[in-house]
C-alpha positions as CSV (number, residue, x, y, z in Angstrom):
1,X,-15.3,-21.7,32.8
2,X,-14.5,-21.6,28.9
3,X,-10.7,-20.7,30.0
4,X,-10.5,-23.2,32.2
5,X,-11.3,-26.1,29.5
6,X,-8.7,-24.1,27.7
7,X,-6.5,-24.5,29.8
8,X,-6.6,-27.9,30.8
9,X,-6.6,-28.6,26.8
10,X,-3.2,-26.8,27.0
11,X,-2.0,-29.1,30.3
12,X,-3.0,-32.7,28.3
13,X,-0.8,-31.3,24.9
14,X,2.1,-29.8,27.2
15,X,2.1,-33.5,28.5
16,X,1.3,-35.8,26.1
17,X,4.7,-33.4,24.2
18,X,6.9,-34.6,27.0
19,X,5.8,-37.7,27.4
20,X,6.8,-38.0,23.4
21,X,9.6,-35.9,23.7
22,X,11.3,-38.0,26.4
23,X,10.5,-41.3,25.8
24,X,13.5,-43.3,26.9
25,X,13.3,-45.4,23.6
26,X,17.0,-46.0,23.6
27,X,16.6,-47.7,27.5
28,X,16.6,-51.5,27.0
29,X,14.5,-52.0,30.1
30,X,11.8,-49.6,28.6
31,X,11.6,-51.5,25.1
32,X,11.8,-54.7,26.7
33,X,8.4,-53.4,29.3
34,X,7.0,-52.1,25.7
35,X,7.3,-56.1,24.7
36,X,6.0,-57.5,27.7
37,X,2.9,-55.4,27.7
38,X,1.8,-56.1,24.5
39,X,2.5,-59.3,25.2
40,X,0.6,-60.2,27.6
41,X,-2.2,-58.3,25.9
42,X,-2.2,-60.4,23.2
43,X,-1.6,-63.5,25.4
44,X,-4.5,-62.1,27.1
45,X,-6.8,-61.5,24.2
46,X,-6.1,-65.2,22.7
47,X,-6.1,-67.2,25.7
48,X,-8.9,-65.3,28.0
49,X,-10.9,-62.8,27.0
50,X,-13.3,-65.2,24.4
51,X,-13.3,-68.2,26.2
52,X,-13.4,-66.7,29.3
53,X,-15.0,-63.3,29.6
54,X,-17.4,-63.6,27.0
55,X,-18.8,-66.7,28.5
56,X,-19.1,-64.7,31.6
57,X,-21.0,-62.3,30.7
58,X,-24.1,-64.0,29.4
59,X,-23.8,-65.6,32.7
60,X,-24.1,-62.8,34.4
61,X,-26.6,-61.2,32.1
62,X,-28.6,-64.3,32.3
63,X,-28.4,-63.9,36.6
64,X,-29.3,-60.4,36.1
65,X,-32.8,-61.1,34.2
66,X,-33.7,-64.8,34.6
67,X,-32.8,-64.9,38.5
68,X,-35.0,-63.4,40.1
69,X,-34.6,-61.0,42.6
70,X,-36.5,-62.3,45.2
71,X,-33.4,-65.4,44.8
72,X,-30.9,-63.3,44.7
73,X,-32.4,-61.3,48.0
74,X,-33.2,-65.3,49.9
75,X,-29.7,-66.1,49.3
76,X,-27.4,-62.9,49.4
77,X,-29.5,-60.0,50.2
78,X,-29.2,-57.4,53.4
79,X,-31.8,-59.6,55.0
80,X,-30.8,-63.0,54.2
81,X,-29.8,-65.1,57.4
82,X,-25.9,-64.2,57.4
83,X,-24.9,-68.1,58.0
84,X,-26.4,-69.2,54.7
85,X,-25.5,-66.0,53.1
86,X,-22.0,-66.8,53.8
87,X,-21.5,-70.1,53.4
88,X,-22.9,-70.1,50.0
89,X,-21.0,-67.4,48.9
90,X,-17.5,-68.8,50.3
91,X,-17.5,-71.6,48.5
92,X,-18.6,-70.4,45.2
93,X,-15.5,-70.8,44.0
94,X,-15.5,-74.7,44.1
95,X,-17.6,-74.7,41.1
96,X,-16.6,-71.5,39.3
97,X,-12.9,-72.7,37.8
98,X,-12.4,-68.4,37.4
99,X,-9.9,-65.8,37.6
100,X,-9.9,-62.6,39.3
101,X,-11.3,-60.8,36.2
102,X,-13.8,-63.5,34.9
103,X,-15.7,-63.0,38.3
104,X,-15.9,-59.2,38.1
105,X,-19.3,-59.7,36.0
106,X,-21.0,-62.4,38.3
107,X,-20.0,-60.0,41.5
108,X,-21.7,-57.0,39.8
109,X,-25.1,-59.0,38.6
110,X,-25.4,-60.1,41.9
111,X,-24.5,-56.8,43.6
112,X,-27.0,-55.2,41.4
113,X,-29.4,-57.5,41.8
114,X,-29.5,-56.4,46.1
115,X,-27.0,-58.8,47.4
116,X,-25.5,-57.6,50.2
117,X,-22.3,-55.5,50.6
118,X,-20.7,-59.0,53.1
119,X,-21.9,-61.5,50.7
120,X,-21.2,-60.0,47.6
121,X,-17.8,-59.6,48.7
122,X,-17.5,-63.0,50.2
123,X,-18.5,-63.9,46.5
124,X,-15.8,-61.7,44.9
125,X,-12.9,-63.2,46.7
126,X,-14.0,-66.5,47.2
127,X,-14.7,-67.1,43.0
128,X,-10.8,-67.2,42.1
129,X,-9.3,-68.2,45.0
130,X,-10.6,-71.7,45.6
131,X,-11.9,-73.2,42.4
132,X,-11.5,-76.9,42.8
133,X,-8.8,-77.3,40.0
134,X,-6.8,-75.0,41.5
135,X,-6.2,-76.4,44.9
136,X,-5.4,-79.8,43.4
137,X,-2.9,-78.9,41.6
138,X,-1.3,-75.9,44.6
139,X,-1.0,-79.4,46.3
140,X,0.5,-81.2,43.6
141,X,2.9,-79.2,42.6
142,X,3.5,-76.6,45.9
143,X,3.1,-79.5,48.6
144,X,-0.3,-81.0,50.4
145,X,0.6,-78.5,53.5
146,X,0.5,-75.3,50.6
147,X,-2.6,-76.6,49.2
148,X,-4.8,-77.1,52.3
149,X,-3.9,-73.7,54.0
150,X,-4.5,-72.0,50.4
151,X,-8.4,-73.9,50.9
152,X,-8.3,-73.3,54.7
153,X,-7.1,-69.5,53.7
154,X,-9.4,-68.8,51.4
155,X,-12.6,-69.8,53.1
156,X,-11.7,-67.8,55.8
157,X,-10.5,-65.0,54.2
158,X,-14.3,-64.7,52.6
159,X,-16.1,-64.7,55.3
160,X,-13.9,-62.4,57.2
161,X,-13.1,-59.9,54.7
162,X,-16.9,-59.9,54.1
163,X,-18.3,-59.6,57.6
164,X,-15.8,-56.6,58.2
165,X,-16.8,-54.7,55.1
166,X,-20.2,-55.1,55.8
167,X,-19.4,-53.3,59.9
168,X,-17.4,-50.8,58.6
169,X,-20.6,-49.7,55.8
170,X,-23.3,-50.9,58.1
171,X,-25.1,-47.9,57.9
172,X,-25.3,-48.6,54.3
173,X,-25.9,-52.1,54.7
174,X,-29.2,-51.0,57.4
175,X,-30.7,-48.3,54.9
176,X,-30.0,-51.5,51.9
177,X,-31.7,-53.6,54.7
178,X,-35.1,-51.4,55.5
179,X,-35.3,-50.6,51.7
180,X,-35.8,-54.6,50.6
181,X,-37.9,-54.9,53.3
182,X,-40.1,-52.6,51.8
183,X,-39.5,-54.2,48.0
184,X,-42.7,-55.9,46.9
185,X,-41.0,-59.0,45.3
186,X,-42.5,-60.4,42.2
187,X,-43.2,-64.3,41.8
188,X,-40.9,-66.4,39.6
189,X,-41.5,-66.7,35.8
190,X,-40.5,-69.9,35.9
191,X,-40.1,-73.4,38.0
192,X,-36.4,-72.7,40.0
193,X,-35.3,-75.7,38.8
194,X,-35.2,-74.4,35.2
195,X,-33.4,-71.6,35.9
196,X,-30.5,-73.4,37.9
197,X,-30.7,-76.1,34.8
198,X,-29.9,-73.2,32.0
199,X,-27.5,-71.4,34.8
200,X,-25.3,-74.4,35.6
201,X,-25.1,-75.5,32.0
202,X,-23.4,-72.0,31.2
203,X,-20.9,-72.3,33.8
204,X,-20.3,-76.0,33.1
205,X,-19.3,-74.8,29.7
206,X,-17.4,-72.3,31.1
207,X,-15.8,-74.6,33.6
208,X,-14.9,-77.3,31.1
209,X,-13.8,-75.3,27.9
210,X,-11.4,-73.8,30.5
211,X,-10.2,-77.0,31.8
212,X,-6.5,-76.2,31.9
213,X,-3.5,-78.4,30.5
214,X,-1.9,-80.5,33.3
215,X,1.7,-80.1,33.6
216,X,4.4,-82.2,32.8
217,X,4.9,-84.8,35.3
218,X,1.5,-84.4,36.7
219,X,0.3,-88.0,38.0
220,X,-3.4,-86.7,38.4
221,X,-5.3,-89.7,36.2
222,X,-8.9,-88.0,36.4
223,X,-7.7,-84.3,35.5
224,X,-5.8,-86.0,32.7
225,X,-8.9,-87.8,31.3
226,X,-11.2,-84.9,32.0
227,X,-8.6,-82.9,29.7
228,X,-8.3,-85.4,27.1
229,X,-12.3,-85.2,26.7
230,X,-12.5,-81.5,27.6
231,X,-14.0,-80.5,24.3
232,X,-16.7,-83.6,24.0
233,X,-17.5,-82.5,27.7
234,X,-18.3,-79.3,26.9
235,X,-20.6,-79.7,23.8
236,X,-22.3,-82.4,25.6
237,X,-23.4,-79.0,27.9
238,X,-23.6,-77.1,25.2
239,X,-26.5,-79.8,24.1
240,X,-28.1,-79.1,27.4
241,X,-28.5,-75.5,27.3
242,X,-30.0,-76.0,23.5
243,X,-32.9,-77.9,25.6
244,X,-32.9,-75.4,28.1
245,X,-33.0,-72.7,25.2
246,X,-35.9,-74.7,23.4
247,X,-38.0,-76.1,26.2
248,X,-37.4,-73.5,29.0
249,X,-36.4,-70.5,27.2
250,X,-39.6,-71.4,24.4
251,X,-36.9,-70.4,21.7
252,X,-37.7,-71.7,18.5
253,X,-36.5,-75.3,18.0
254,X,-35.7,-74.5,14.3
255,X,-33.5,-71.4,15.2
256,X,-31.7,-73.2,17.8
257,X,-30.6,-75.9,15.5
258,X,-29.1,-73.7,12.6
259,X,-27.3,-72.0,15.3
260,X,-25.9,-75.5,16.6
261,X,-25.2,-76.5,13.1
262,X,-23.6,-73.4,11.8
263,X,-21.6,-73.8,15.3
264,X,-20.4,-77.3,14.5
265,X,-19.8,-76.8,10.9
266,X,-17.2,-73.7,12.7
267,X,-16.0,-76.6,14.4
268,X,-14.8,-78.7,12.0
269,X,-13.9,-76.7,9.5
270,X,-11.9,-74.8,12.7
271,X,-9.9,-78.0,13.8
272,X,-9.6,-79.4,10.4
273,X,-7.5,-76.5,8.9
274,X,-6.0,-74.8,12.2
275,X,-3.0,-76.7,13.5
276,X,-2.6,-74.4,16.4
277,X,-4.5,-76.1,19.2
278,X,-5.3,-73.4,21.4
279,X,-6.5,-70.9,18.4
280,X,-8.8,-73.6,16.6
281,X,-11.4,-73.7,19.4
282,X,-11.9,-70.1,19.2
283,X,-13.6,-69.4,16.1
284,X,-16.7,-71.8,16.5
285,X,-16.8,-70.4,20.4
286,X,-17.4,-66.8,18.4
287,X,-19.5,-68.4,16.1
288,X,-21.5,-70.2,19.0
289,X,-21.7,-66.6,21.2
290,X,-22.9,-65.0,17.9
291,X,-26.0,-67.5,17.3
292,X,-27.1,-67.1,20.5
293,X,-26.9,-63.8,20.3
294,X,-28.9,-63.3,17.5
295,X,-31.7,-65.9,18.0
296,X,-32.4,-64.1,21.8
297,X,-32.3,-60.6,20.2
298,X,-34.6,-61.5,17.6
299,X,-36.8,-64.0,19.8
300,X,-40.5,-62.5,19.9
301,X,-41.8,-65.0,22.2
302,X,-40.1,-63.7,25.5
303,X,-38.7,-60.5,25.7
304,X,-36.4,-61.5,28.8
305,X,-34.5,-63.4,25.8
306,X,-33.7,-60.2,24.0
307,X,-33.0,-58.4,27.4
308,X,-30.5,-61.4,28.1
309,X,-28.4,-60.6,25.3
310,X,-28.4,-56.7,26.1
311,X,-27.4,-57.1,29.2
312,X,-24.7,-59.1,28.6
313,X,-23.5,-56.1,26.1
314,X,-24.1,-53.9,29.1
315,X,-22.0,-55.9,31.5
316,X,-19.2,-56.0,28.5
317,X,-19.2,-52.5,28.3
318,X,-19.1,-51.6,31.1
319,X,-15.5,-53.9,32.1
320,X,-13.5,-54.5,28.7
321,X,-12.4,-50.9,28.6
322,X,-11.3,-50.8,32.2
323,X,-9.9,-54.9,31.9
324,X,-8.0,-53.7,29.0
325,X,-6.6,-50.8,30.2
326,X,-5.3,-52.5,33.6
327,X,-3.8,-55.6,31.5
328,X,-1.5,-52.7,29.9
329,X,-0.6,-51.1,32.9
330,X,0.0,-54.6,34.5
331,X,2.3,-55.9,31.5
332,X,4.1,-52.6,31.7
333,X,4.9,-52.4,35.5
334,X,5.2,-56.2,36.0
335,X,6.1,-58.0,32.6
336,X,3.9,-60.9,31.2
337,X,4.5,-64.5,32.4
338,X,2.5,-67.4,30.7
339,X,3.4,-70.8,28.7
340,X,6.6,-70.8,30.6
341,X,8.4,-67.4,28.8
342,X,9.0,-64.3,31.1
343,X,9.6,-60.8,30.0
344,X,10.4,-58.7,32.1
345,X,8.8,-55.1,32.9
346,X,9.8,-51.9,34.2
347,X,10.6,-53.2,37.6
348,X,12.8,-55.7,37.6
349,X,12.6,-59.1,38.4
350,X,15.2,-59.1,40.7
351,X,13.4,-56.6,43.0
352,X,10.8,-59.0,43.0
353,X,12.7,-62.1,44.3
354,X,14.7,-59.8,46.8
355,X,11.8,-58.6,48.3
356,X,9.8,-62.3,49.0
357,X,12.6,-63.8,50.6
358,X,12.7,-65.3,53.6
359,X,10.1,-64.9,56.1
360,X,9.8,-61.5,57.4
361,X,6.9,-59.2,57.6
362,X,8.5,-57.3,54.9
363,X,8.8,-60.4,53.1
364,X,5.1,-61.1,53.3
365,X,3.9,-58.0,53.1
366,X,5.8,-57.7,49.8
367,X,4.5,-60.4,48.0
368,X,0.9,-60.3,49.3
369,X,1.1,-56.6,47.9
370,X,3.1,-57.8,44.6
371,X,0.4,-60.6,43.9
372,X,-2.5,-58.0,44.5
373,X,-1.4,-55.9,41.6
374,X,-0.4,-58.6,39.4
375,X,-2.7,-60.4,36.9
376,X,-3.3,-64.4,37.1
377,X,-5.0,-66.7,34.8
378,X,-6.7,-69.3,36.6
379,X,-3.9,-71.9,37.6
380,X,-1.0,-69.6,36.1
381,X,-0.2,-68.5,39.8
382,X,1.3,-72.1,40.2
383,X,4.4,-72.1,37.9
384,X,5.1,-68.7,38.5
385,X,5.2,-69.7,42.1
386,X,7.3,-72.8,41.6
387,X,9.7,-71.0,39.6
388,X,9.3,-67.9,42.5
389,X,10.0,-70.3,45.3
390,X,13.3,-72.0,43.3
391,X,15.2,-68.4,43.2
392,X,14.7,-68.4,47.1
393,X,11.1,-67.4,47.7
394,X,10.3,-68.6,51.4
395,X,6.8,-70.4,51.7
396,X,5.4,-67.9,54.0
397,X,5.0,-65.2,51.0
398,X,4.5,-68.0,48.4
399,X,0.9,-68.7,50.4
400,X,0.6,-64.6,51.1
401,X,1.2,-64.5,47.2
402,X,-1.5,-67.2,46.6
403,X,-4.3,-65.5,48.7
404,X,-3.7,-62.3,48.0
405,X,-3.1,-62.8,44.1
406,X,-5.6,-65.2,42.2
407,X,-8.4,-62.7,43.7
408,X,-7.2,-59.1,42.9
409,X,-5.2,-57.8,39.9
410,X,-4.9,-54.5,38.5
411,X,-7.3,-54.4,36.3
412,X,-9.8,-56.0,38.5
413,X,-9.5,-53.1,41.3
414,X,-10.4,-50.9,38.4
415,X,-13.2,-52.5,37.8
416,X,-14.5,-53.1,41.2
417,X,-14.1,-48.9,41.7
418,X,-16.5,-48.7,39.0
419,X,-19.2,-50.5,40.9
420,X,-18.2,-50.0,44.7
421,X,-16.7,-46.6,44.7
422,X,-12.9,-46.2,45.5
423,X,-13.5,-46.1,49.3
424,X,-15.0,-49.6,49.3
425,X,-12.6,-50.5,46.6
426,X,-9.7,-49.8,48.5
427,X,-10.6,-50.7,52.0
428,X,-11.2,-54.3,50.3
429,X,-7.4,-54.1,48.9
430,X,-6.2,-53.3,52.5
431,X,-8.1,-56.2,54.0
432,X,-6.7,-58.7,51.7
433,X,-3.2,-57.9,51.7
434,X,-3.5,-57.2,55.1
435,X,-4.7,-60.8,55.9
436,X,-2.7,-62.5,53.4
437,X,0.3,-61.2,55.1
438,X,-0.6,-62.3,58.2
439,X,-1.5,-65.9,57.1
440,X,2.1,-65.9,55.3
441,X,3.6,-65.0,58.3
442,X,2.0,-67.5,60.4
443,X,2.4,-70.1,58.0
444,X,5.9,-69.7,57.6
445,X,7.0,-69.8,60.8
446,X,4.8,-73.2,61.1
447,X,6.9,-74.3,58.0
């Protein structure tokens, strides 16, 4: 055993030397991939990970103690009635304005919590690939035909995907079902219509300080004034979920206003002496996360407060490493497109435009599996598309691209492996690229 470790000590040295020895430095492509990752990683870290992902996780932390169980199991669970089970969890994604990463943590409260193997999954895909914002502007910008077989698409796409996971693992999905029919549920702490007031006022402030910018040319009056007010919009939910911290959560009153104060005071002191628009709002959003962190762990009233906030660390743990890693690998292999720059990675671009033209099986099969791999913000898909479709990308991949891609990336497979295993994991990749080629397909030939 001991010279075995030995010798796989001696292996990871003999290859982390060649790796060093022959890095390819001198390669333009190579240095360029080098830029792109870290690139996007920093684009990544600034635009995403603390208004997006932190948010996220006290949502899910707050699903994984606050909701109970016996919710969770009405709604989602083995036993739930599969109609409601599935119709809820299709069209999540209406109200969750989220990318394919930012729903990792909600899928694995929920999954934890006894949803079912169908509905979580339903859940998983569903979240990025229809939020409301999303299809409005695929219309917009990608034509009204694009943007109701992306809805159409999607919707489907849940259910199905869902409904065959859960026959190919329904032996796992009947133990899951005679086990909760054994589980001695407990009765709610509290009134449901509390919980659903604190829940909705996290995602509304998730939803809203995510509002994306619209695009130049874009004749939409309402997303226009909803940006414009984005930021009053939010702290007006932010107000909310101080009642809901007070008068549901029984948090001190006192506490909750320093941490409101010392959030606002952030705030202006953020936007009076930060000219850069999109870093200013970050600082009292840290500021804000760290209150609330602080007056739940140190809450004696309720210990489900404290457990709120350690979960949430939990849920963070357990996906920043893995999101991190894949956002590498993905800025390496594919290059990092945002704020309308493109750098290019290790395969070329050209590849990628030669492969997605036309409408061939090929063609769609290409850019459903292209889209799968890559990494897209919420509403980032769109210009990339537009700019795709210009250099000759035929409209049956550019809808594969948009099913298969807002809801997998890279780093989101690696994620999902850590909760579903990689034979779930990758049975679920199949399915979607699988189906997103097919809709392509038939949607290009239609079009």
């Amino acid at each position: 055993m001991e010279t075995k470790n030995e010798l796989k000590i001696l292996f990871w040295i003999i290859v982390i030397f060649l790796t060093a020895f022959f890095l390819p430095i001198e390669s333009a492509r190579f240095t360029t991939a080098i830029e792109a990752t870290m690139d996007l990683a920093r684009w990544y870290a600034r635009e995403h990970v603390i208004l997006c992902l932190l948010p996220a996780f006290f949502i899910a932390g707050f699903i994984s103690v606050f909701v109970s169980q016996a919710s969770v199991l009405r709604y989602f669970g083995a036993n739930a009635k599969k109609w409601l089970a599935y119709t809820v969890a299709s069209v999540s994604g209406t109200i969750l304005a989220v990318c394919s990463c930012t729903i990792l943590p909600l899928f694995t409260s929920i999954y934890k919590r006894g949803a079912g193997l169908g509905p979580a999954i339903a859940f998983l895909y569903s979240g990025p690939a229809i939020n409301i914002l999303a299809i409005i502007l695929t219309a917009r910008v990608l034509g009204f035909e694009m943007g109701v077989a992306r809805t159409l698409g999607a919707v489907l796409f849940s259910i199905v995907i869902g409904l065959i996971m859960a026959a190919i693992y329904r032996k796992e999905e009947k133990l899951k079902k005679e086990q909760q029919m054994n589980v001695v549920l407990q009765p709610e702490k509290r009134p449901i219509w509390q919980t659903m007031f604190h829940f909705f006022s996290l995602v509304l402030i998730l939803v809203f300080a995510n509002w994306g910018s619209p695009t130049e040319g874009d004749n939409l009056t309402l997303w226009h004034y909803l940006f414009h007010y984005k930021w009053a919009i939010t702290v007006f939910f932010s107000v909310l979920l101080a009642f809901s911290l007070i008068y549901f959560q029984k948090i001190k009153w006192t506490w909750v206003l320093l941490a409101a104060s010392a959030t606002a005071l952030s705030a202006f002191i953020s936007f009076s002496l930060i000219e850069n628009a999109k870093i200013a709002p970050l600082i009292p959003v840290v500021v804000a996360i760290a209150a609330l962190s602080i007056i739940t762990l140190f809450d004696k009233h309720d210990e489900d407060n404290k457990e709120w906030t350690l979960t949430s660390w939990d849920f963070a743990k357990q996906i920043m490493p893995l999101l991190g890693l894949g956002v590498l690998i993905a800025g390496f292999l594919l290059g990092s497109t945002h704020d309308g720059q493109s750098i290019q990675g290790i395969i070329p671009g050209e590849w990628i435009s030669w492969l997605v033209g036309g409408n061939s099986l090929f063609a769609n099969f290409s850019a459903s599996f292209i889209g799968a791999f890559m990494y897209f913000a919420t509403l980032t898909e769109i210009p990339i598309l537009q700019g795709l479709m210009a250099s000759g990308m035929g409209k049956g991949p550019a809808l594969a691209l948009l099913l298969a891609g807002p809801s997998l990336s890279l780093p989101n497979m690696l994620v999902i492996k850590s909760v579903l295993g990689t034979a779930k994991t990758t049975v679920f990749v199949v399915l979607v690229i699988l189906l997103s080629s097919l809709a392509g397909l038939f949607y290009g030939s239609i079009f």
